[in-house]
C-alpha positions as CSV (number, residue, x, y, z in Angstrom):
1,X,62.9,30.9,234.1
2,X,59.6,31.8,235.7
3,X,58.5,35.0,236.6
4,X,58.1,35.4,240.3
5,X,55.1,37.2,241.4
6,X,54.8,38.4,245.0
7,X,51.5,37.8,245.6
8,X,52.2,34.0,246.4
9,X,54.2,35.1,250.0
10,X,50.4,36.2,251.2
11,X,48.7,33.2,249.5
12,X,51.6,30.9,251.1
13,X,50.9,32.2,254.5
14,X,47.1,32.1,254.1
15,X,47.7,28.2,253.7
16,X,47.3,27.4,257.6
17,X,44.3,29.6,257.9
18,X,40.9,27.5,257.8
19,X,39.1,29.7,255.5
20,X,38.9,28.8,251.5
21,X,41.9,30.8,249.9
22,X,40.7,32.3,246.6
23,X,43.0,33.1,244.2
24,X,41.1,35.4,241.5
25,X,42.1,37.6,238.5
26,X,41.7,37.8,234.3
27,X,42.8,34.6,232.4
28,X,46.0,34.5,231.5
29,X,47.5,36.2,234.5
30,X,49.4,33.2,236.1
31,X,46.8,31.8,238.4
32,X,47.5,28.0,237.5
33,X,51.1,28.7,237.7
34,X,50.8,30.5,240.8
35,X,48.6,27.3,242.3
36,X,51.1,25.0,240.9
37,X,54.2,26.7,242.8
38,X,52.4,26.1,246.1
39,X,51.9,22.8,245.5
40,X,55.3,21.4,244.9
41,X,56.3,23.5,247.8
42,X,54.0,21.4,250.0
43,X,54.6,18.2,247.8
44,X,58.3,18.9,249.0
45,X,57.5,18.8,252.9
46,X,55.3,15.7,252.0
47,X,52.1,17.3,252.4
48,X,49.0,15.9,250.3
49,X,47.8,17.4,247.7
50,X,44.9,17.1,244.6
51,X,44.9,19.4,241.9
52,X,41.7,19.4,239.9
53,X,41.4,21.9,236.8
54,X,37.5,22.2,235.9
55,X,38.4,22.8,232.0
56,X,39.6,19.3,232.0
57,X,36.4,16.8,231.2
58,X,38.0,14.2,233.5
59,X,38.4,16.7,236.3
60,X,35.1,18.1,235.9
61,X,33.7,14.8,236.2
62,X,34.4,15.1,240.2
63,X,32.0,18.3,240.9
64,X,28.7,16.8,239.9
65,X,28.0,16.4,243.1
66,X,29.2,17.3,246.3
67,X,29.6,13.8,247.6
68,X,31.1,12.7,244.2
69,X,34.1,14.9,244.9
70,X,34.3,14.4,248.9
71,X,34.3,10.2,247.3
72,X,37.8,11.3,245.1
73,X,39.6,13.4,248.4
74,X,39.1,10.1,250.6
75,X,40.1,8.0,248.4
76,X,43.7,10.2,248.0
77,X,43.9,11.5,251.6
78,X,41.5,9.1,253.6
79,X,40.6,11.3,256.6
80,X,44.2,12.8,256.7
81,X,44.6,16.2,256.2
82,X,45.5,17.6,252.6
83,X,45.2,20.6,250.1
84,X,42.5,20.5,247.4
85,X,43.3,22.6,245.1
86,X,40.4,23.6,242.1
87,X,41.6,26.0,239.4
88,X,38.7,27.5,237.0
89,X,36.2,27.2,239.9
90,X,33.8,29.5,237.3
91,X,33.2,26.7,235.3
92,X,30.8,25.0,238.1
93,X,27.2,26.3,238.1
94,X,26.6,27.8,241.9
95,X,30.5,27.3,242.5
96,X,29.5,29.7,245.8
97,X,26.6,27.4,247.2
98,X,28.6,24.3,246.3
99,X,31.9,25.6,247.9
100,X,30.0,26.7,250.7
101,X,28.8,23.1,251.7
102,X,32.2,21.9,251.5
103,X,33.3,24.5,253.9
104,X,30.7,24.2,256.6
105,X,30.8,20.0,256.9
106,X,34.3,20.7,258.7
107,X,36.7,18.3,256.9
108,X,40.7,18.0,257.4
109,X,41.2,19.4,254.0
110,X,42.2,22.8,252.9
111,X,40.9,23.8,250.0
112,X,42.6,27.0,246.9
113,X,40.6,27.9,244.3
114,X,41.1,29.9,241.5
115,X,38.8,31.5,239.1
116,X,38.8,34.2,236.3
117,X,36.4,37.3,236.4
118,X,33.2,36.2,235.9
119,X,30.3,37.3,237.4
120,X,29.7,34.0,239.1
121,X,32.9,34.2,241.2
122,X,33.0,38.4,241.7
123,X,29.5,38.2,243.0
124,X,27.4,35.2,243.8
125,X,30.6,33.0,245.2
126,X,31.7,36.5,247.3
127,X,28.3,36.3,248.5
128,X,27.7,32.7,249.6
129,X,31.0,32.0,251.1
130,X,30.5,35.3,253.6
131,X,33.0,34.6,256.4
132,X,34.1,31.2,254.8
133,X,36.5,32.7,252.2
134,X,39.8,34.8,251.8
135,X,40.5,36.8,248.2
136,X,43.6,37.7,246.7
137,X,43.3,38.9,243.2
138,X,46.1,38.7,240.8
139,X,46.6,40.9,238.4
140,X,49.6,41.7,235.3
141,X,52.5,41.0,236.3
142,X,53.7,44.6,237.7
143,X,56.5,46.4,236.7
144,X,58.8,45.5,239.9
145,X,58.1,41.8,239.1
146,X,59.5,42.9,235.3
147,X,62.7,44.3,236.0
148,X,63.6,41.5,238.7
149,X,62.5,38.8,235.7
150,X,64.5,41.0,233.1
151,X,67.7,41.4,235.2
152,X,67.6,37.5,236.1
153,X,66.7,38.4,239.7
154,X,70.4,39.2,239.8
155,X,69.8,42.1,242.0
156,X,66.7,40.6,244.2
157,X,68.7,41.8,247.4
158,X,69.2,45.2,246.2
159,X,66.4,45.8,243.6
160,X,66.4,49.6,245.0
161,X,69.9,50.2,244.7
162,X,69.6,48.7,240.7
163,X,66.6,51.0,240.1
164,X,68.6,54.5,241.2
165,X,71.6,53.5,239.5
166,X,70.6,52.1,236.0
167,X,68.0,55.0,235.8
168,X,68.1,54.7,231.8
169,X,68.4,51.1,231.6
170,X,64.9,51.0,233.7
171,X,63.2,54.0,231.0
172,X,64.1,51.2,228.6
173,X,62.3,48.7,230.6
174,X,59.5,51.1,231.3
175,X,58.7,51.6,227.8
176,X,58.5,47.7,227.0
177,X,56.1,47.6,229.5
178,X,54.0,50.6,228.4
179,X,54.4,48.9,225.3
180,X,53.3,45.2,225.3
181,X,52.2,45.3,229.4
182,X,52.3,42.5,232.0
183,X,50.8,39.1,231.0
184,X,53.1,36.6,231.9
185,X,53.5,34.7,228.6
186,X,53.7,38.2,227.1
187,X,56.9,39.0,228.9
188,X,58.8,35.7,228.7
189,X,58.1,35.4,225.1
190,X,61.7,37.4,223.2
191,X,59.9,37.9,219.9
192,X,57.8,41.0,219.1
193,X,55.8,39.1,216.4
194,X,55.1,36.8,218.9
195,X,53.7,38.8,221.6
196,X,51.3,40.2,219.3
197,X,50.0,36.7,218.6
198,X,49.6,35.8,222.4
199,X,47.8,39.3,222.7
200,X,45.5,39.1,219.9
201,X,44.8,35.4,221.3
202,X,43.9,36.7,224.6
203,X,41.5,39.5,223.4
204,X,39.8,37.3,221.6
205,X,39.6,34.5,224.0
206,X,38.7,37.1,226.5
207,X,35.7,38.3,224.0
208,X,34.5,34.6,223.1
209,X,34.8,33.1,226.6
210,X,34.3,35.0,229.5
211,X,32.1,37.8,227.8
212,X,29.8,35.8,225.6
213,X,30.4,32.4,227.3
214,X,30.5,32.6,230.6
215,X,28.2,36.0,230.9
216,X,25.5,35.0,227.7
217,X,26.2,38.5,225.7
218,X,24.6,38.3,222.8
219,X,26.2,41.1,220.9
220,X,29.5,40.0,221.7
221,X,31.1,41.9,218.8
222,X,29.4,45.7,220.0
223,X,31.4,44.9,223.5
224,X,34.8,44.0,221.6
225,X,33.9,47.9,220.0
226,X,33.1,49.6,223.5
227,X,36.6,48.2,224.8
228,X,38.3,49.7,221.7
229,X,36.5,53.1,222.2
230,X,37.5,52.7,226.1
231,X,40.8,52.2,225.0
232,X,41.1,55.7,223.8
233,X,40.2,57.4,226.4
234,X,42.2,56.3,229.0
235,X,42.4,59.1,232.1
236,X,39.5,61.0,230.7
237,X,35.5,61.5,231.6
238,X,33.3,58.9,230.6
239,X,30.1,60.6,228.4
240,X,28.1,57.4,228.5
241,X,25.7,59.3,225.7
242,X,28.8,59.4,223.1
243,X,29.6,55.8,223.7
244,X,26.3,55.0,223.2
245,X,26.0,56.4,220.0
246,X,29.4,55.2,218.7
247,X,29.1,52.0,219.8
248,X,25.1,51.3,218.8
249,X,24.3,50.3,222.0
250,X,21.4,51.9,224.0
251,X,22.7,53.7,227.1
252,X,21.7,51.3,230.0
253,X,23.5,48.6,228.0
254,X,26.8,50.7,228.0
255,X,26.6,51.2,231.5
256,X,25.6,47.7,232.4
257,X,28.7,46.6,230.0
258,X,31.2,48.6,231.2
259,X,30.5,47.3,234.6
260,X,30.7,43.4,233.0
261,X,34.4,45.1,231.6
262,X,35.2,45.5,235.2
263,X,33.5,42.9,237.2
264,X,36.1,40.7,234.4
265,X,39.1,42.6,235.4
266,X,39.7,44.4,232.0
267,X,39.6,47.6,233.4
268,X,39.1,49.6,236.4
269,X,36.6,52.6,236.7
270,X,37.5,55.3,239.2
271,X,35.2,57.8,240.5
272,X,35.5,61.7,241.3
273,X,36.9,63.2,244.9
274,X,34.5,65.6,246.2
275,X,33.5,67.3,249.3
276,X,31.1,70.3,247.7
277,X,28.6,68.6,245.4
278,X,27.5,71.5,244.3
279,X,30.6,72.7,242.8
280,X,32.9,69.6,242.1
281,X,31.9,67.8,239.1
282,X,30.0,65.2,238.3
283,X,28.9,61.8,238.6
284,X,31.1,60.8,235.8
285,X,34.3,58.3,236.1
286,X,37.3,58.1,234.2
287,X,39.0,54.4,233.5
288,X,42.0,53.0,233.1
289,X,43.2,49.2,232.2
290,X,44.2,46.3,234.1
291,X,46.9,45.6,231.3
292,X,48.6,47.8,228.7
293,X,49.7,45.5,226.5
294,X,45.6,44.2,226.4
295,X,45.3,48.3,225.6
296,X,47.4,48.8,222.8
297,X,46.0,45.6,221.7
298,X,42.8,46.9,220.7
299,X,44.0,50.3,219.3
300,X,46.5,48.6,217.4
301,X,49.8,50.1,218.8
302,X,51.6,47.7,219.6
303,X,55.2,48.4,219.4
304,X,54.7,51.9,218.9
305,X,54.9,53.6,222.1
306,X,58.0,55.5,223.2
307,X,57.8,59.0,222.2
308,X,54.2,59.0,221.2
309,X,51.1,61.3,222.1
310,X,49.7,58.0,223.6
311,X,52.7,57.8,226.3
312,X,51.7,60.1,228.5
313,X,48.2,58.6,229.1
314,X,49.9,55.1,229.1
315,X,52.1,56.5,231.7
316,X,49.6,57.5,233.7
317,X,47.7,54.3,233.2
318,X,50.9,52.8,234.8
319,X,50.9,55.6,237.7
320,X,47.2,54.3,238.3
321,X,47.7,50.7,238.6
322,X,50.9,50.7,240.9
323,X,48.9,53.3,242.9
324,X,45.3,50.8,242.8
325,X,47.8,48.3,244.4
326,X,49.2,49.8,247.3
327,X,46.0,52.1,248.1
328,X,43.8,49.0,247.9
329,X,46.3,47.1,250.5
330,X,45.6,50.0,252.8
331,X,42.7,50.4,252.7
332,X,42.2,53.4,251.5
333,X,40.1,54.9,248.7
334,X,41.6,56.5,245.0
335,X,39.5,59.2,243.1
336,X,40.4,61.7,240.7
337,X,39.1,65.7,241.2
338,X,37.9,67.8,238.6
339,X,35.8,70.7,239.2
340,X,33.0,72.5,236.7
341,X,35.9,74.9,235.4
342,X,37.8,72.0,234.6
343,X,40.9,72.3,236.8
344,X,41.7,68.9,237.5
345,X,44.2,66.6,239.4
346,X,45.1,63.3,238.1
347,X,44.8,60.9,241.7
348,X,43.7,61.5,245.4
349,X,44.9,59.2,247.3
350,X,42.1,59.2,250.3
351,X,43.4,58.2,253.7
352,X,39.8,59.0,255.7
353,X,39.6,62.4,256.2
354,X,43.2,63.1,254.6
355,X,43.4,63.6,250.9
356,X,46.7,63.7,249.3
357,X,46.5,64.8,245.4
358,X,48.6,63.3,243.1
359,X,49.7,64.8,239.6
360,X,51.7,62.9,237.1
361,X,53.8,63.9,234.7
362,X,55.4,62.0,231.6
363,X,58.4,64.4,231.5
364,X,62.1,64.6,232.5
365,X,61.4,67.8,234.7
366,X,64.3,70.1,235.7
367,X,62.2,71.6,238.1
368,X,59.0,71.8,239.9
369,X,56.4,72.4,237.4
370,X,53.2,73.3,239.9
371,X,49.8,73.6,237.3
372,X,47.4,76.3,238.5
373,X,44.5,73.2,239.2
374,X,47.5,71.6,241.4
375,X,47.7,74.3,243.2
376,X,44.5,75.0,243.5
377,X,43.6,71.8,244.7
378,X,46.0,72.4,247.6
379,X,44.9,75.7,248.9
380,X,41.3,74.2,248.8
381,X,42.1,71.7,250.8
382,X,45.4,72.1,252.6
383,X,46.3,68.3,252.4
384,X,49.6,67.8,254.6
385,X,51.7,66.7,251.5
386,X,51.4,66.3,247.8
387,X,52.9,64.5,245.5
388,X,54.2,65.3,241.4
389,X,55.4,62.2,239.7
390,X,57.7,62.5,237.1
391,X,60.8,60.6,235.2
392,X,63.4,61.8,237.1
393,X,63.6,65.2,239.2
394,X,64.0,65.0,243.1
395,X,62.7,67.6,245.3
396,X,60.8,69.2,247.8
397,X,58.8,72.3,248.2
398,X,56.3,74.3,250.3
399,X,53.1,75.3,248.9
400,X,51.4,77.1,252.2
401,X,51.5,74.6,254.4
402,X,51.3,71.7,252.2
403,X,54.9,69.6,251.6
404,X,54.9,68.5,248.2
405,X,57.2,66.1,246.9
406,X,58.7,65.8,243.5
407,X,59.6,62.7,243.1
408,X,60.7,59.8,240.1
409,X,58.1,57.3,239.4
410,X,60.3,54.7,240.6
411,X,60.2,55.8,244.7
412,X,56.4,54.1,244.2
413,X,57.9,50.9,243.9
414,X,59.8,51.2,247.3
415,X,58.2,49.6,250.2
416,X,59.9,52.4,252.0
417,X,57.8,55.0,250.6
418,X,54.3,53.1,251.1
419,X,55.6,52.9,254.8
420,X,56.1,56.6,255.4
421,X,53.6,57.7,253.5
């Protein structure tokens, strides 16, 4: 059974749309698989379509030159239209320049690429295909796409209805995903032993091949030790002089690395909410990771999350990536705040001028526990609602004039709630 993954309804719609659809994300995240759905969905309305996977000699063989692989579509398609689809676009030198010629001779063909985080697709492809090209990025399978694949999409119609009722059955679902996180091979594979293997496979594919590979690092192993020292300090501020030191690294090259650890979609930095420079902290960010499971990997704990000290920051880790998702499809910005005297709020979400903080809380509340920096953040600022995520408690109260909302973590996976809020 495969795992469906959402992301392939916008992809699928982008399909009649003249523009180059760009499928990017970290390896191992389903790209191929996602590609290879589309295709036997147009195969089955008897559309053409080429596949060409740029890992594979034979394939690469075609993008030596432009011509060369315009020679290979006519000879499939002759001037008919058809889908060209290229998975691993990185591997091609210039993939953006090359691409970009494609685009602008104005053939009948459509073409999907795909490509993992490398600095080549992120930044000179973004650059040179200006106007020409549509991203989606694909990350983790998220934790909506889990319990559907767990439950056998047996309750696709009324995933909502499953979540509220089997409240305890989901915390046990929750904490598999805390534990081992979202990489597709990851969650299909039943044995724990297993999943270790895939993630130890992945780390160190992800260390050898995109970071020292694709990007020419030559200290490859002083990176592997940054992500580790990352790793613990998930939801905290960044001192780029400790990491420095710990790491051996001299402090432009920790700066310039953790920006290669995003730019390849291992983690995500975010960056402080503030209005009064002068009294808001700092120019440091906090970061969190794309995948827990990748995580846990390199503090090895996997399997031992649950009741842990590390929950809570996983848990927010989780908060932070399901937020990322639906904040980024808004267009709107995420920060955290923390001020000098170190009253802090986990998230604001930042709709323009509107900030709405965010506090989460790994706990089975029994009622609205309001921290003195919540609450401060909220008379500063008098945002129209407010928002304390937590296991399981339900509620509303009135802070001033501010609503805030007590809610489970599991109203952020409601389309409803995105909607409204």
């Amino acid at each position: 059974m495969q795992i469906y993954r959402f992301l392939i309804e916008k992809i699928r719609d982008h399909l009649s749309a003249r523009e180059i659809t760009m499928l990017i994300g970290a390896r191992q995240v389903g790209k191929t698989t996602l590609l290879k759905a589309l295709m036997e969905e147009l195969k089955a309305k008897n559309e053409r379509c080429l596949f060409f996977n740029l890992d594979i000699e034979r394939d690469a063989y075609f993008f030596a030159s432009q011509e060369r692989l315009l020679q290979k579509i006519k000879l499939e398609f002759g001037d008919a239209h058809g889908y060209v689809f290229m998975d691993e676009i990185q591997r091609k030198e210039n993939a953006g320049i090359f691409l970009k010629g494609l685009y602008d001779r104005d053939l009948p063909y459509k073409f999907v690429v795909t490509g993992s985080g490398s600095l080549e697709l992120k930044e000179k492809v973004h650059e040179s295909l200006a106007g020409r090209k549509r991203m989606f990025e694909l990350g983790p399978v998220s934790f909506l796409e889990f319990i559907h694949y767990k439950t056998s999409y047996r309750y696709k119609d009324n995933i909502q209805s499953f979540i509220k009722l089997e409240t305890e059955l989901v915390h046990v679902l929750l904490i598999a995903y805390l534990n081992y996180g979202g990489f597709p091979r990851v969650v299909t594979e039943p044995q724990e032993g297993e999943k270790r293997y895939i993630l130890a496979e992945i780390f160190q594919s992800y260390i050898e091949r995109d970071i020292a590979y694709l990007l020419g690092i030559e200290r490859p192993e002083a990176f592997s030790l940054l992500i580790r020292l990352l790793a613990a300090q998930i939801g905290q501020l960044i001192n780029y002089s400790a990491l420095a030191i710990q790491s051996g690294l001299s402090l432009p090259t920790v700066k310039k690395y953790l920006w290669y650890a995003e730019k390849t979609f291992s983690l995500s930095v975010i960056t402080p909410f503030f209005r009064n420079a002068q009294k808001e902290l700092t120019k440091s960010p906090q970061v969190y990771f794309t995948d827990l499971g990748f995580r846990n990997y390199a503090l090895n704990l996997l399997g031992h999350i649950g009741d842990s000290y590390h929950t809570g920051f996983l848990f927010q880790n989780f908060i932070f990536s399901t937020l990322k998702e639906h904040v980024g499809e808004n267009g709107w910005k995420l920060n955290f705040w923390r001020t000098k005297d170190k009253a802090e709020v986990d998230f604001i979400i930042h709709q323009g001028l509107t900030p709405i903080p965010v506090e989460v809380k790994y706990q089975r509340l029994t009622k609205a526990a309001i921290s003195r920096s919540f609450r401060s953040f909220i008379k500063r600022y008098t945002p129209p609602k407010a928002f304390l995520i937590n296991l399981e408690l339900e509620e509303r109260i009135k802070i001033d004039s501010t609503e805030v909302h007590v809610i489970p973590y599991y109203h952020l996976l409601n389309k409803e709630f995105w909607e409204n809020l």
